[in-house]
N, CA and C atoms as a LAMMPS dump frame, in Angstrom:
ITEM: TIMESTEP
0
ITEM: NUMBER OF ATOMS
618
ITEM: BOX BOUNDS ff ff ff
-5.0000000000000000e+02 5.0000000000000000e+02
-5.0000000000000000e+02 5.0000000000000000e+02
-5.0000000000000000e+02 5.0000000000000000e+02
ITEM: ATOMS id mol type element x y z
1 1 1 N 351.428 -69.822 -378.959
2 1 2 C 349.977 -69.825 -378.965
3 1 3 C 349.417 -70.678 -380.108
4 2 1 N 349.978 -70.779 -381.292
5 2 2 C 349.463 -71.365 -382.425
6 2 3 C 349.578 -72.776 -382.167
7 3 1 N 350.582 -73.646 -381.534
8 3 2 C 350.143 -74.893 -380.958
9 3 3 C 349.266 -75.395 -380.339
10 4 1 N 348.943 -74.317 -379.572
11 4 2 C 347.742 -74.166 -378.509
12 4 3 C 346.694 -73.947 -379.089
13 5 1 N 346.301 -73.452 -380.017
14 5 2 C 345.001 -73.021 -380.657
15 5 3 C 344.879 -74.609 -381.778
16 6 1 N 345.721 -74.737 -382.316
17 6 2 C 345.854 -76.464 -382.773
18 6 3 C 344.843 -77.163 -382.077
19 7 1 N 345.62 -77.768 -381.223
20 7 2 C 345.439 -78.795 -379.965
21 7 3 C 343.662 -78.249 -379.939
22 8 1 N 343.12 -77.014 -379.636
23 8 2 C 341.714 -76.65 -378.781
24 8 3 C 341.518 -76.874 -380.321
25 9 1 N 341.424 -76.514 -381.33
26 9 2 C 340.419 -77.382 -382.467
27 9 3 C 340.137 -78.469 -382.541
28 10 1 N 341.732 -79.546 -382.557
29 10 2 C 341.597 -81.018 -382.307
30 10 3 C 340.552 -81.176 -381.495
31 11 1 N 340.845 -80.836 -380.125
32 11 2 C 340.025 -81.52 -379.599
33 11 3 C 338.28 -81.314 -379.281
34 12 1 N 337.93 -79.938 -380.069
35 12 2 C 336.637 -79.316 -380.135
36 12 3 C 336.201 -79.758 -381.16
37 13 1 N 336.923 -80.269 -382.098
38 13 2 C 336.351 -81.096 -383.323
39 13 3 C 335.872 -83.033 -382.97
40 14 1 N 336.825 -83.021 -382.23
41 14 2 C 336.556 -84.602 -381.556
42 14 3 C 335.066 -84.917 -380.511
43 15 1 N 334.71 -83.944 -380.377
44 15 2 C 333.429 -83.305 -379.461
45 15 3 C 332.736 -83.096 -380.141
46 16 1 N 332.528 -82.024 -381.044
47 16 2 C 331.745 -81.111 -381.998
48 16 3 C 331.21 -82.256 -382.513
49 17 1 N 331.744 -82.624 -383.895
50 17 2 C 331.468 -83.232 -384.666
51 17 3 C 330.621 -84.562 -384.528
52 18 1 N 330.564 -85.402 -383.121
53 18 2 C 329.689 -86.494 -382.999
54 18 3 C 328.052 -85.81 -382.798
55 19 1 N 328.588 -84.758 -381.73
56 19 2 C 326.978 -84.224 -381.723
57 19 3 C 326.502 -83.265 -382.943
58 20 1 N 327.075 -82.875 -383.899
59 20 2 C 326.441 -82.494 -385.019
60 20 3 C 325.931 -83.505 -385.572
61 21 1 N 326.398 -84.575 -385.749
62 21 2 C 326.307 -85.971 -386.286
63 21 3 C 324.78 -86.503 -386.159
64 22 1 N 324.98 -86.502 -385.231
65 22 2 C 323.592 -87.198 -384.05
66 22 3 C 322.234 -86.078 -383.889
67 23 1 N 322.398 -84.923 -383.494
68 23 2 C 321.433 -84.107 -383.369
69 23 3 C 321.43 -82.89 -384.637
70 24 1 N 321.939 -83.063 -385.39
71 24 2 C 321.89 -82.182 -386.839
72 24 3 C 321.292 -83.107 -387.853
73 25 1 N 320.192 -83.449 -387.924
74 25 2 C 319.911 -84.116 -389.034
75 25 3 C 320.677 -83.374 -390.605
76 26 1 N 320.739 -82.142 -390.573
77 26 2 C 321.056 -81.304 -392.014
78 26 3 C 322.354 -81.54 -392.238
79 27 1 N 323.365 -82.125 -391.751
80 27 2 C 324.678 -82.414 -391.17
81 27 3 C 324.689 -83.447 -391.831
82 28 1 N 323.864 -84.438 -391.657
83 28 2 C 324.005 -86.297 -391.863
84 28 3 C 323.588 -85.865 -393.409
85 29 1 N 322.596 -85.2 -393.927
86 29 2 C 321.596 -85.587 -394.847
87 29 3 C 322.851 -85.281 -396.273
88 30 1 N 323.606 -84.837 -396.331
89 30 2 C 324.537 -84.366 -397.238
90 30 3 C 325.34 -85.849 -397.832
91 31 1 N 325.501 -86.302 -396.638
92 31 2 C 326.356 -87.883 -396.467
93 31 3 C 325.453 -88.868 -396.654
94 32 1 N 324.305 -89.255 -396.843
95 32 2 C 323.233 -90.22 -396.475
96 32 3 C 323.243 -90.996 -398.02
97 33 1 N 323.466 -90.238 -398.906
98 33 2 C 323.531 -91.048 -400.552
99 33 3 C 325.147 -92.354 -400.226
100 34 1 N 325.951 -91.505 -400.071
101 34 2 C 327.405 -92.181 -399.584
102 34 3 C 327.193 -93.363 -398.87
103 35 1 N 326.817 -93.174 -397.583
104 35 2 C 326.35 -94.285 -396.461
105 35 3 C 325.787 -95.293 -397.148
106 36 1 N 324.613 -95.144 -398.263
107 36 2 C 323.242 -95.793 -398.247
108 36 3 C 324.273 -96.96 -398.941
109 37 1 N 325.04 -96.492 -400.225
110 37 2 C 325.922 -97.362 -401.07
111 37 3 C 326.858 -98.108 -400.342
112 38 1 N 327.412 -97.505 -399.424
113 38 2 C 327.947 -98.254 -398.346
114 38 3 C 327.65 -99.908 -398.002
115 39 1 N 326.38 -99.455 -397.259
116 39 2 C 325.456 -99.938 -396.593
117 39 3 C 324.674 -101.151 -397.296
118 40 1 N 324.448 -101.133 -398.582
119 40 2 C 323.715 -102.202 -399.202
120 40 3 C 324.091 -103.209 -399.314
121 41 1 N 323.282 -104.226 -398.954
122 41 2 C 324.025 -105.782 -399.194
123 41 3 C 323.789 -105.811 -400.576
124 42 1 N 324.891 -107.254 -400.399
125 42 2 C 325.448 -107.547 -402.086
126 42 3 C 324.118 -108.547 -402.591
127 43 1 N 324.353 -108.295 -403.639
128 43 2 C 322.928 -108.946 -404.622
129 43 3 C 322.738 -110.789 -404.067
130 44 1 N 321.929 -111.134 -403.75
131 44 2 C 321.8 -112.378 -403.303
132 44 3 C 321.651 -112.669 -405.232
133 45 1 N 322.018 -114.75 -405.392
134 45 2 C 321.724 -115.2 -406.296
135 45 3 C 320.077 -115.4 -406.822
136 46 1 N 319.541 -114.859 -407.457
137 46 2 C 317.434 -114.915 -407.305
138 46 3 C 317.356 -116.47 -407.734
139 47 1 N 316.554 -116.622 -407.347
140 47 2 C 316.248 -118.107 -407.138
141 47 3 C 315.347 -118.363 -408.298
142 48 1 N 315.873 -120.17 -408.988
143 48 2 C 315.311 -119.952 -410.122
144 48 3 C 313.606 -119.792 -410.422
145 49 1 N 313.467 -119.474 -411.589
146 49 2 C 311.948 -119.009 -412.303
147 49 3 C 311.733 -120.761 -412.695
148 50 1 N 310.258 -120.384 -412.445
149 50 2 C 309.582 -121.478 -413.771
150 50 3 C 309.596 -121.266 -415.406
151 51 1 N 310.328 -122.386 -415.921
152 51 2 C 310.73 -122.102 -417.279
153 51 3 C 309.019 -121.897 -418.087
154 52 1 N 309.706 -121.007 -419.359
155 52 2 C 308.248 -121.285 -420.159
156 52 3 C 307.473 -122.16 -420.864
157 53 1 N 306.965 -123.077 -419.818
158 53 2 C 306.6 -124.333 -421.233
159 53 3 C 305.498 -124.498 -420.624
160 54 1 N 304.976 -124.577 -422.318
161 54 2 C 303.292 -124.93 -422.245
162 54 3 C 303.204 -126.589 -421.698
163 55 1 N 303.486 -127.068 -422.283
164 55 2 C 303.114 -128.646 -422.656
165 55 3 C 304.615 -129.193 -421.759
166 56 1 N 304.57 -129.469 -420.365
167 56 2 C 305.594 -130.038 -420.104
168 56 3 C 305.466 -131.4 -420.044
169 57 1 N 307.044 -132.069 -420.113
170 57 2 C 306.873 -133.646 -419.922
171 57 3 C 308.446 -133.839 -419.808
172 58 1 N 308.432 -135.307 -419.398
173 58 2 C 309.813 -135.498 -418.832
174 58 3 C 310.46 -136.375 -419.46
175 59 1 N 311.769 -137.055 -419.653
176 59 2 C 312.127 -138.192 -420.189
177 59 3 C 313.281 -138.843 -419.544
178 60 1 N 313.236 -139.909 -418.513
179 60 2 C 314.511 -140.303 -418.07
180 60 3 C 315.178 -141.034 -419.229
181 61 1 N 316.306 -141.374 -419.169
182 61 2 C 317.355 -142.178 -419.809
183 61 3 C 318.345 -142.771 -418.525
184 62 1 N 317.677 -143.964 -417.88
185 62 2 C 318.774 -144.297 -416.784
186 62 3 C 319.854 -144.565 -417.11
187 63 1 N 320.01 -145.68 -418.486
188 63 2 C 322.091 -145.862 -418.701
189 63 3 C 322.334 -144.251 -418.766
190 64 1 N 322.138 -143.13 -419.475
191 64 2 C 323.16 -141.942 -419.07
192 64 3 C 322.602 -141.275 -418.236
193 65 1 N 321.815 -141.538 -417.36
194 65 2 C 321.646 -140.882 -415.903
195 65 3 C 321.147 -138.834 -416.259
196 66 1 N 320.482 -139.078 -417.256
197 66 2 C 319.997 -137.532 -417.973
198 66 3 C 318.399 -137.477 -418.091
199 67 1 N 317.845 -136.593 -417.682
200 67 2 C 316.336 -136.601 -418.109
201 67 3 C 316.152 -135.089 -418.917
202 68 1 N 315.226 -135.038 -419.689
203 68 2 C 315.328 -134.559 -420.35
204 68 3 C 313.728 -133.67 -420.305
205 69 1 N 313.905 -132.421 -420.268
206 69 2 C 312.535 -131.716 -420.327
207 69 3 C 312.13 -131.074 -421.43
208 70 1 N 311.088 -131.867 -421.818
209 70 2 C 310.527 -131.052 -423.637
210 70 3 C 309.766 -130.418 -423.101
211 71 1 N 308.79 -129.699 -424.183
212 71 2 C 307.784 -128.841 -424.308
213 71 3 C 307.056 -129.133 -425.534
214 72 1 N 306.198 -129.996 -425.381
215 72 2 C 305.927 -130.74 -426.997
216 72 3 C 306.887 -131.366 -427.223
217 73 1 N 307.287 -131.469 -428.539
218 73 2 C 308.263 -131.868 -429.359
219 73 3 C 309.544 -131.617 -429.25
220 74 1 N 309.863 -129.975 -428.163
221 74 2 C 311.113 -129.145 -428.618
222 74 3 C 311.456 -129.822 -426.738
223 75 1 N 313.043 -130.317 -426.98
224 75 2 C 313.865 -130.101 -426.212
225 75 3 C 313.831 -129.199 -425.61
226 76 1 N 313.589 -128.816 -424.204
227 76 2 C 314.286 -127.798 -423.646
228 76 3 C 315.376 -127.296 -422.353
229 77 1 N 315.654 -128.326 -421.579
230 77 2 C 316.701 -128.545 -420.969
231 77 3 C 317.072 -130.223 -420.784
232 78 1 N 318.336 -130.379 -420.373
233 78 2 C 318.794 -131.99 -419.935
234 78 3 C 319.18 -131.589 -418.205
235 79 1 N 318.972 -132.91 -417.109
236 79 2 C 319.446 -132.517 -416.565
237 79 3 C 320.406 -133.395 -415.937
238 80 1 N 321.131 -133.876 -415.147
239 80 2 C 321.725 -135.056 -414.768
240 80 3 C 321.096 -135.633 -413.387
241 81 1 N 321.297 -136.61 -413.245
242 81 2 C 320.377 -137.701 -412.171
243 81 3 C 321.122 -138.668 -411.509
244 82 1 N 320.561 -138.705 -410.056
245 82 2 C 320.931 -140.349 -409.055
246 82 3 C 319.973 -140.896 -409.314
247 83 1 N 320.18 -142.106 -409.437
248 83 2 C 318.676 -143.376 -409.379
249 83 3 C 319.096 -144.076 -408.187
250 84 1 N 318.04 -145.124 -407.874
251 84 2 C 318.174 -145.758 -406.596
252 84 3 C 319.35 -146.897 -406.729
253 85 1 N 319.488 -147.028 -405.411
254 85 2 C 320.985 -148.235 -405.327
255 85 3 C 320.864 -149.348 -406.044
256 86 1 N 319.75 -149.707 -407.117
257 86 2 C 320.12 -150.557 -407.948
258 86 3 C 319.714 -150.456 -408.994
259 87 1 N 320.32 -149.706 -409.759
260 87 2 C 319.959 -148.11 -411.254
261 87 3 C 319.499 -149.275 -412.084
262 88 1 N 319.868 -150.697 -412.149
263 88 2 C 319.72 -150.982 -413.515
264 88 3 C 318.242 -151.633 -413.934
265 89 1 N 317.825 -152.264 -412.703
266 89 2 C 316.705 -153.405 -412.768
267 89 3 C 315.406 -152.674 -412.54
268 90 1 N 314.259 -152.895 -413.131
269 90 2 C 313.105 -152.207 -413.273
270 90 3 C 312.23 -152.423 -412.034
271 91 1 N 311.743 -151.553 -411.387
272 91 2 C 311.37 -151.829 -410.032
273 91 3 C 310.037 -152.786 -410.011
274 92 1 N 309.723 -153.511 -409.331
275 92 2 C 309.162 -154.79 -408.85
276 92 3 C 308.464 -154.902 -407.418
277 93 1 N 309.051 -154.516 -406.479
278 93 2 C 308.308 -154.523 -405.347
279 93 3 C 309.062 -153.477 -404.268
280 94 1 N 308.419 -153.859 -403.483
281 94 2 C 309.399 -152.688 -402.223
282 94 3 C 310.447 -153.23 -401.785
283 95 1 N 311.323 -152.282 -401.137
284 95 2 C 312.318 -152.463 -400.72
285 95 3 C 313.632 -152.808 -402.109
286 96 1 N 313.106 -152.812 -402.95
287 96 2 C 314.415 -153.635 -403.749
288 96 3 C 315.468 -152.321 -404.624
289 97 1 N 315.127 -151.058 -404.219
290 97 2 C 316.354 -149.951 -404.874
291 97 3 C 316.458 -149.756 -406.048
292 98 1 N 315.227 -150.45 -407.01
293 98 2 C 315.527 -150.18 -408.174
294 98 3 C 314.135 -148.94 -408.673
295 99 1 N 314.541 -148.108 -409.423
296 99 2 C 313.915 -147.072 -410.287
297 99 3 C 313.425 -147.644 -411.265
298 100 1 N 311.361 -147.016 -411.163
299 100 2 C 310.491 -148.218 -411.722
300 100 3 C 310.84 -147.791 -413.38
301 101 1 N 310.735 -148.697 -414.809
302 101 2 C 310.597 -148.091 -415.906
303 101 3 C 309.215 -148.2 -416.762
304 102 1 N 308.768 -147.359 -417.107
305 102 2 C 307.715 -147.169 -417.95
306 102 3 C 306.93 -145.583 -417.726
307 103 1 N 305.804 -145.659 -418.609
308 103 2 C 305.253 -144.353 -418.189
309 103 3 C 304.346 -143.709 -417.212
310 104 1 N 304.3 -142.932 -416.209
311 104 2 C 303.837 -142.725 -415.542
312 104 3 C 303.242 -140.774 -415.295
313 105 1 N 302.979 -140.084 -414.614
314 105 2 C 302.718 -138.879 -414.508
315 105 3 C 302.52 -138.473 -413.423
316 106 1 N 302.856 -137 -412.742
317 106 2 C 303.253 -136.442 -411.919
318 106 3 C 301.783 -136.133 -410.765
319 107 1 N 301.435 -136.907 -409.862
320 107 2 C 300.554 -136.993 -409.422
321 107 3 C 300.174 -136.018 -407.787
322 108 1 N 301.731 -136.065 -406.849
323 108 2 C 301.546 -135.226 -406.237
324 108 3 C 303.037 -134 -405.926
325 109 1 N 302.682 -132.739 -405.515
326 109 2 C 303.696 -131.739 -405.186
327 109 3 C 304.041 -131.762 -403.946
328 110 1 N 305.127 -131.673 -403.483
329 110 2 C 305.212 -131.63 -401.616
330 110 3 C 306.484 -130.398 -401.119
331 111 1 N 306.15 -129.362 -400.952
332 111 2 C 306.882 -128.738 -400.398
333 111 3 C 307.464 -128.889 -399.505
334 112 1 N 307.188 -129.83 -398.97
335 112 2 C 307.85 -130.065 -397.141
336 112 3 C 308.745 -131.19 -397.301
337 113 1 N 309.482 -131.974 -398.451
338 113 2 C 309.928 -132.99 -398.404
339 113 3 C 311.502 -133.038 -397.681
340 114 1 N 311.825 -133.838 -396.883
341 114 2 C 313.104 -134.267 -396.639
342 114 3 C 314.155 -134.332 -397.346
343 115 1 N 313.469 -134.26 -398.606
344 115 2 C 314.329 -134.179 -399.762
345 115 3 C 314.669 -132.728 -400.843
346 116 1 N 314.119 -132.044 -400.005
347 116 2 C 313.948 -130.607 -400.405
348 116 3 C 312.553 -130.387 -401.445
349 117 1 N 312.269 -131.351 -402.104
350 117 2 C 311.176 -130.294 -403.033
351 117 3 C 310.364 -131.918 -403.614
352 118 1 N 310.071 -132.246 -404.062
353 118 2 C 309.67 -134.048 -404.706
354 118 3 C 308.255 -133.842 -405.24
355 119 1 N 308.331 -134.005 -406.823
356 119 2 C 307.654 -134.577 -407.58
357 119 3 C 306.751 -135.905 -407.513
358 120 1 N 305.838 -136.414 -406.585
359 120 2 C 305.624 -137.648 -406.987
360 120 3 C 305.118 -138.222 -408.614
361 121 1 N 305.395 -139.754 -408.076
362 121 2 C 305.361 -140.491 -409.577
363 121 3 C 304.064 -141.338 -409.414
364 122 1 N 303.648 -141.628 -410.404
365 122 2 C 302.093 -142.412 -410.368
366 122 3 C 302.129 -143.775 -410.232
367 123 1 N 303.554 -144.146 -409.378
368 123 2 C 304.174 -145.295 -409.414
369 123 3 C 303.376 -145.93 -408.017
370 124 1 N 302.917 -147.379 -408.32
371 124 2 C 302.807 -148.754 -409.459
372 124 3 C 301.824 -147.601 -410.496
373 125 1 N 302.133 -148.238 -411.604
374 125 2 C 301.104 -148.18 -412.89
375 125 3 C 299.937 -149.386 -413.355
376 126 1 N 299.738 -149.238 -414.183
377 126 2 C 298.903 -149.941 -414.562
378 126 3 C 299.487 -151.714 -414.768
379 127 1 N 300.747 -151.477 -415.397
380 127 2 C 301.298 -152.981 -415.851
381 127 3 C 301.726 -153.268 -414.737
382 128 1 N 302.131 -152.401 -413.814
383 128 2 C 302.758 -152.87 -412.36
384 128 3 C 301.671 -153.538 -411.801
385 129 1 N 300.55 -152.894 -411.817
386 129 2 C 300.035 -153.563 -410.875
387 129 3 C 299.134 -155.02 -410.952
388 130 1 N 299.214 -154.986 -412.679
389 130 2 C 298.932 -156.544 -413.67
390 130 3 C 299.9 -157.493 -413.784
391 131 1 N 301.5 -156.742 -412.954
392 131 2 C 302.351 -158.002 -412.905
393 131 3 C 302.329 -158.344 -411.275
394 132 1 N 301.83 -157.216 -410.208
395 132 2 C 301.922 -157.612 -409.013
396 132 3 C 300.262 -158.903 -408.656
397 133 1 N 299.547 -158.609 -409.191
398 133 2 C 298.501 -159.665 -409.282
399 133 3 C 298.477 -160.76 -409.489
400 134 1 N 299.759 -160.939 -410.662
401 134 2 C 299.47 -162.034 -411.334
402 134 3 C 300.863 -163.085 -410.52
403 135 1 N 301.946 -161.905 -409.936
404 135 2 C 302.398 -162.878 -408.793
405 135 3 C 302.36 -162.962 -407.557
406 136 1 N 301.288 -162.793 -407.25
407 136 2 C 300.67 -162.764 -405.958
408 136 3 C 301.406 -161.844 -404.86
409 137 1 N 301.696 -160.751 -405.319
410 137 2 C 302.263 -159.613 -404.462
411 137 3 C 301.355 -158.705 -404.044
412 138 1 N 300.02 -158.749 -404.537
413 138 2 C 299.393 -157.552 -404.159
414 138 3 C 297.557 -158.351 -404.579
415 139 1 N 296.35 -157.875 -403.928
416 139 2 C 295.273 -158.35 -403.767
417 139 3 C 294.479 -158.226 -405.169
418 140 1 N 293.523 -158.554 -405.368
419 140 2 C 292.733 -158.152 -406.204
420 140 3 C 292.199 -156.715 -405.956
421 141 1 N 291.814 -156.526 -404.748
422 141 2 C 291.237 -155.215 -404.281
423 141 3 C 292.49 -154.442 -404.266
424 142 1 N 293.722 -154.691 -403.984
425 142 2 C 294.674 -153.48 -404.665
426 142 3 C 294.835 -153.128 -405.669
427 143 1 N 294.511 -154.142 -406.477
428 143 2 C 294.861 -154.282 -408.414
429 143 3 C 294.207 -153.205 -408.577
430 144 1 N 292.441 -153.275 -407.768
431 144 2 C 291.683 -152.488 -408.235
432 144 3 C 291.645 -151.024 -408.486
433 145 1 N 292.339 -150.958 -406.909
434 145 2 C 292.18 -149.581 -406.609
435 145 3 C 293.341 -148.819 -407.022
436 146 1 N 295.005 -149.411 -407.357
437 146 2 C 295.516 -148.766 -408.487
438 146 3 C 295.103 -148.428 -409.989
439 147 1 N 294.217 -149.885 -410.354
440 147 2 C 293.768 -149.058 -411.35
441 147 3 C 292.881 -148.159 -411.362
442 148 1 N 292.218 -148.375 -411.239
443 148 2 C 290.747 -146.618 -410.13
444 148 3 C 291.616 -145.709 -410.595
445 149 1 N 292.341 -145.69 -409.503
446 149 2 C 293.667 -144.383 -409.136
447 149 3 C 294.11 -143.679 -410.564
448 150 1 N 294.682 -144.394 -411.062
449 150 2 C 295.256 -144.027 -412.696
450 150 3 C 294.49 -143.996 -413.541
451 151 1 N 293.2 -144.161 -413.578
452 151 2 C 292.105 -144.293 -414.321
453 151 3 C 291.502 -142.724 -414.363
454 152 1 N 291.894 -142.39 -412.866
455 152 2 C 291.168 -140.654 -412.86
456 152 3 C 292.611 -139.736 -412.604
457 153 1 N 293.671 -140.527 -412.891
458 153 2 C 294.937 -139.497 -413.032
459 153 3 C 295.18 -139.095 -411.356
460 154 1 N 294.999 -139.731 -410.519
461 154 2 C 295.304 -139.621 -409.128
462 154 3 C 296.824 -140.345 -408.582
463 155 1 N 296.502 -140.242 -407.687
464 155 2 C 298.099 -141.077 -406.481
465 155 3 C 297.531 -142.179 -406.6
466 156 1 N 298.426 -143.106 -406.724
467 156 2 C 297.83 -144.47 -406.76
468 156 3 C 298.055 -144.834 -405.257
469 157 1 N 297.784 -146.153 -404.612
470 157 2 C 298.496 -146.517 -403.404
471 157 3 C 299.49 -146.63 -403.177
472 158 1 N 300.045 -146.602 -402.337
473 158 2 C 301.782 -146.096 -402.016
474 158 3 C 301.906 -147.687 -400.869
475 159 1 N 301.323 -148.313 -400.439
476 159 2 C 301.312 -149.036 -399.479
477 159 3 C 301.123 -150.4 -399.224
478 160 1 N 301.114 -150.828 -400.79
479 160 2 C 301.64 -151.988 -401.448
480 160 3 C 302.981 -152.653 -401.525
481 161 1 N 302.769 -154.102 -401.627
482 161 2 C 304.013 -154.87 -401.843
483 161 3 C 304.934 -154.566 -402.949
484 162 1 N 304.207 -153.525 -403.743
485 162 2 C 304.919 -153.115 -404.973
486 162 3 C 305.842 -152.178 -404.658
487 163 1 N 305.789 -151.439 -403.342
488 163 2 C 306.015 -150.093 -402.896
489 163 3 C 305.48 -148.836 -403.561
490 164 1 N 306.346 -147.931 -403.4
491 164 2 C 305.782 -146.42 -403.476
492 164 3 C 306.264 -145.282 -402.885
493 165 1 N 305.698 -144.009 -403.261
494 165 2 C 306.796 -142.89 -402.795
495 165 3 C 307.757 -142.762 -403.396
496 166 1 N 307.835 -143.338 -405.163
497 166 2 C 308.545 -142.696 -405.88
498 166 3 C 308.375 -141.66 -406.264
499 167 1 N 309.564 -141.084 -406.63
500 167 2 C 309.719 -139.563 -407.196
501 167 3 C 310.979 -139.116 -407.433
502 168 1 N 310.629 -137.609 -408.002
503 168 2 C 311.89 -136.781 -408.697
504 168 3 C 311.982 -135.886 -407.269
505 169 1 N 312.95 -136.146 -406.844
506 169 2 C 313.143 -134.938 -405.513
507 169 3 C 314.9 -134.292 -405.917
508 170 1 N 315.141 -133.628 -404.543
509 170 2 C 316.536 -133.378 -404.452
510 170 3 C 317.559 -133.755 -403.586
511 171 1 N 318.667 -133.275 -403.24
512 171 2 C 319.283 -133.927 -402.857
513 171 3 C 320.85 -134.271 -403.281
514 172 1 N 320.856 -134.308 -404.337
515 172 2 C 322.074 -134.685 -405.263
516 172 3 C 322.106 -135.234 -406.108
517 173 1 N 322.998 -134.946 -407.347
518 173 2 C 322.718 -136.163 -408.544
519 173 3 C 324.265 -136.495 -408.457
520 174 1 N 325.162 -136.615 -407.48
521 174 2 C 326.362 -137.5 -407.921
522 174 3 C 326.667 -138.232 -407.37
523 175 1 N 325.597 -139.316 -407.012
524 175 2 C 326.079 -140.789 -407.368
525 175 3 C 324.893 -141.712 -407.272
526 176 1 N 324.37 -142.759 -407.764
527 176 2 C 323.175 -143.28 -407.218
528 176 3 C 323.005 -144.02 -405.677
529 177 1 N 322.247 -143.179 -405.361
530 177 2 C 321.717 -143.371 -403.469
531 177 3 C 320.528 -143.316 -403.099
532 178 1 N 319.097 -143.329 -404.193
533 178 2 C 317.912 -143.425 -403.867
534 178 3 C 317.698 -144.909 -403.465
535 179 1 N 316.529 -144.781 -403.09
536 179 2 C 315.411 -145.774 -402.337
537 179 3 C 314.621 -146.28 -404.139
538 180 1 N 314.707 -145.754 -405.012
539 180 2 C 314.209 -146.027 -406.222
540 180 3 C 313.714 -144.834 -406.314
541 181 1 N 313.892 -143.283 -406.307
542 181 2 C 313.454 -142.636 -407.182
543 181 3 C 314.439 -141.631 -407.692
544 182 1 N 314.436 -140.18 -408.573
545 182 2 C 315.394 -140.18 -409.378
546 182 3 C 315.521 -138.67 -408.386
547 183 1 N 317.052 -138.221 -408.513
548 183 2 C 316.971 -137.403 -407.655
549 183 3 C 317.782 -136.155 -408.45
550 184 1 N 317.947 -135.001 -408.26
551 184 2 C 318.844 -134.151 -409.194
552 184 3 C 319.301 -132.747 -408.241
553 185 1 N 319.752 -132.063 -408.624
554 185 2 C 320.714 -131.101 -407.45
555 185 3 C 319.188 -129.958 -406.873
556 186 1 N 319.58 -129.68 -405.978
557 186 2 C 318.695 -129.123 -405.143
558 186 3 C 317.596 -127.608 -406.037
559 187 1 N 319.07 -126.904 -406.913
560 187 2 C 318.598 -126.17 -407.999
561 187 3 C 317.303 -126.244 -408.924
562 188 1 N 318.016 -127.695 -409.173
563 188 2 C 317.348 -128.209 -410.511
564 188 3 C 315.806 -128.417 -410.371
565 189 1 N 315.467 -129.207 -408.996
566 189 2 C 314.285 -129.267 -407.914
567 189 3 C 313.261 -127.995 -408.042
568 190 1 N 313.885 -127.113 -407.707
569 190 2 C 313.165 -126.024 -407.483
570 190 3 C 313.201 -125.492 -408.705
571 191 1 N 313.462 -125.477 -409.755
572 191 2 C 313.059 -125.12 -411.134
573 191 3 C 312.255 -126.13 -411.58
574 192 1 N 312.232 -127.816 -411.298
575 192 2 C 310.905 -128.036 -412.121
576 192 3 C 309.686 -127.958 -411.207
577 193 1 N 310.069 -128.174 -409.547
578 193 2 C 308.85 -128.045 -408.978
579 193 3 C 308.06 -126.783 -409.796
580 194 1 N 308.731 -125.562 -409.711
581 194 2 C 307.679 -124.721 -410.261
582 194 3 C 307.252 -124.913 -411.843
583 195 1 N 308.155 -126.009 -412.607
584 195 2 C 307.512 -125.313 -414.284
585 195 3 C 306.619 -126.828 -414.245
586 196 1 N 306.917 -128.218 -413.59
587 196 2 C 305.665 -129.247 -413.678
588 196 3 C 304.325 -129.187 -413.359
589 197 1 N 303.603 -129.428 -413.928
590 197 2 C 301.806 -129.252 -413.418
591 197 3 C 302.265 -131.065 -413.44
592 198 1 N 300.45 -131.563 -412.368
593 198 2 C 300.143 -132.224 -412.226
594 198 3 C 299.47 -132.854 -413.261
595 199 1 N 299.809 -134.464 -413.812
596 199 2 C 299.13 -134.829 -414.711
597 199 3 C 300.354 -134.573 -415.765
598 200 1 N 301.275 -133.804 -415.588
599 200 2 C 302.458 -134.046 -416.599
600 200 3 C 303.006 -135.442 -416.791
601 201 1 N 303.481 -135.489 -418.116
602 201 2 C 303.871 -137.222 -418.277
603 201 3 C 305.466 -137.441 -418.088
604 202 1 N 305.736 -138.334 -417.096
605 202 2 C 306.948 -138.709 -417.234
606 202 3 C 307.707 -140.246 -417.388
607 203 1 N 308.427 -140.354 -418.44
608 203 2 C 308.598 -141.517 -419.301
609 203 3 C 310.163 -142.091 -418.541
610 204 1 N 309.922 -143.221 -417.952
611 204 2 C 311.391 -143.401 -417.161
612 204 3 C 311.962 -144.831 -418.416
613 205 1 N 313.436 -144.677 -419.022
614 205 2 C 313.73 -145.417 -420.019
615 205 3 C 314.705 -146.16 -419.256
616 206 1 N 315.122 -147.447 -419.824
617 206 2 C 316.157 -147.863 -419.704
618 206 3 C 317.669 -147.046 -419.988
């Protein structure tokens, strides 16, 4: 008989126990701390913050491919960089791959970029557009209206012989593959998109 009485627990427990499960809430509620720990997904990485800086500004250095983000005076991160397919020569007109040098400032934000996140640059500037005049790359009435543009801290024209649609986007920084603007790891993107304001200065060096 005691085999027999075995066996009818086994298998009254194999029964029992789902419908206590299911229709005993007071049953589950004992187990529900256990489960919950179970149950939790693992910590995603939080995505970075905007750093604290009052006074931001930027500083390329194209020979070591590093830009550099102060806050005033004080250093506060470096980061590493692609420049366009022809890192060394100071940009000049469209089409030619080179990353423009001089100073310029951060004119528009674009969340939607192809490139994941992009900073525009206030690129042509002012001397750009006093050397595109003077070699007949661009009109008088363009001269003008870049300078206008930078005069009230706006986008200048993008649609000039000088080109345009430079910027700090993402994408990758290991190896140079821009169109002429400076590019850095997808991370890095989304940490300055949020700590740059518009009208921040950014200084592109040899």
């Amino acid at each position: 008989m005691r085999p027999l009485f075995i066996v009818i627990l086994i298998v009254s427990g194999v029964f029992l126990l789902p419908l206590l499960w299911w229709y005993y809430p007071y049953f589950r509620k004992a187990w529900a701390p256990k489960l919950a720990r179970r149950r939790r997904p693992k910590s995603r990485e939080e995505p970075p913050l905007a750093l604290s800086v009052k006074n931001s500004s930027l500083t390329v250095h194209k020979a070591r491919r590093e830009m550099e983000l102060s806050d005033g005076e004080t250093l506060v991160k470096v980061y590493r960089i692609a420049l366009g397919l022809n890192p060394v020569d100071d940009k000049r007109k469209e089409g030619d791959g080179c990353t423009p040098e001089g100073e310029f400032y951060i004119c528009t934000k674009n969340d939607r970029s192809r490139f994941h996140l992009f900073l525009g640059l206030s690129y042509p500037n002012q001397e750009d557009a006093e050397r595109g005049l003077k070699s007949g790359l661009i009109s008088k009435e363009e001269h003008d209206q870049i300078i206008e543009a930078i005069v009230a801290k706006k986008r200048p024209p993008w649609n000039t012989k000088l080109g345009g649609e430079i910027g700090i986007h993402g994408g990758g920084a290991g190896a140079d593959w821009t169109q002429g603007g400076i590019a850095v790891e997808n991370k890095d993107i989304e940490e300055l998109f949020m700590t740059m304001n518009l009208g921040s200065t950014v200084k592109i060096l040899t």
